[in-house]
N, C-alpha and C positions, 0 to 999 in steps of 0.2 A: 166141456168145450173151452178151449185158450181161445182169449179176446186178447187181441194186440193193444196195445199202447197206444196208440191212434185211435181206433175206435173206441176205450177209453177215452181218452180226450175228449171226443168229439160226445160223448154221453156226460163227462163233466159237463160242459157248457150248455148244452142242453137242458138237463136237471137244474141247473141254476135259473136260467130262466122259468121252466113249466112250475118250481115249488115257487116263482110269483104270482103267479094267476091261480095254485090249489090255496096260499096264505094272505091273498088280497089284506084281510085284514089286521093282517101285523105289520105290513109297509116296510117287509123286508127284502131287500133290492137282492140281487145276482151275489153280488162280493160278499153278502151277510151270511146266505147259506154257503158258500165257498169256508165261510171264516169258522164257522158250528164246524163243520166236517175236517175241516183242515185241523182246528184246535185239538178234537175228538182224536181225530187219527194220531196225531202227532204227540200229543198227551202237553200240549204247552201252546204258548202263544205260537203258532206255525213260522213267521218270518224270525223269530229267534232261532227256528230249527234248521229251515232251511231256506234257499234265497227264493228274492223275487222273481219272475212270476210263478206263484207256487208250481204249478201245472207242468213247466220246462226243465223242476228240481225235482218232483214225488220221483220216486221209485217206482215202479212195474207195482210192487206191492201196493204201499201207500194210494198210490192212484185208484188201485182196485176196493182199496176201503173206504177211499175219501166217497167213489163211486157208491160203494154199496149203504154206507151212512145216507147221502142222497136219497138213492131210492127207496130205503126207509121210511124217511123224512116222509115221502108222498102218501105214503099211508097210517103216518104215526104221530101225529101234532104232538102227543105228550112226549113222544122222544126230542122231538124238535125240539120244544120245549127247555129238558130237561139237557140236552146237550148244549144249547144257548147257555144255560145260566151254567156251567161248568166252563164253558168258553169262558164267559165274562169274568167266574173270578179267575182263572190263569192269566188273565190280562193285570187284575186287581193284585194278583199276587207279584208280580214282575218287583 
């Protein structure tokens, strides 16, 4: 089944918010899981890849990975996890 662009969208911003209430205790906001999944998809810092607001620049594709990294996320702390700290050093690495 083809999911349009829109209904993506609207499952990004959702997933962002529910992975705060499944991660209470890592005290990480909306824009954090945004940044895991974004980094992950993009293989770098994501606003070096492509402009602000991420969401208005992914690709059909892109969208659909940053998405399915999310939904991931909801059942896989150690992926969470481990895509965080690959985020953070492409940051480290800039």
């Amino acid at each position: 089944m083809t999911v349009d662009k829109n209904t993506l969208t609207s499952r990004y911003f959702s997933l962002a918010k529910k992975l705060e209430s499944v991660y209470p205790k890592l005290q990480f906001r909306d824009h954090c899981f945004w940044r895991i999944a974004l980094d992950n998809t993009l293989k770098g810092k994501w606003d070096e890849v492509i402009d602000r607001p991420a969401y208005k620049h992914l690709s059909k594709q892109q969208l659909e990975q940053v998405v399915h990294w999310m939904e991931r996320y909801e059942k896989d702390e150690r992926l969470l996890q481990l895509h965080n700290t690959r985020s953070i050093s492409f940051r480290k690495a800039r």
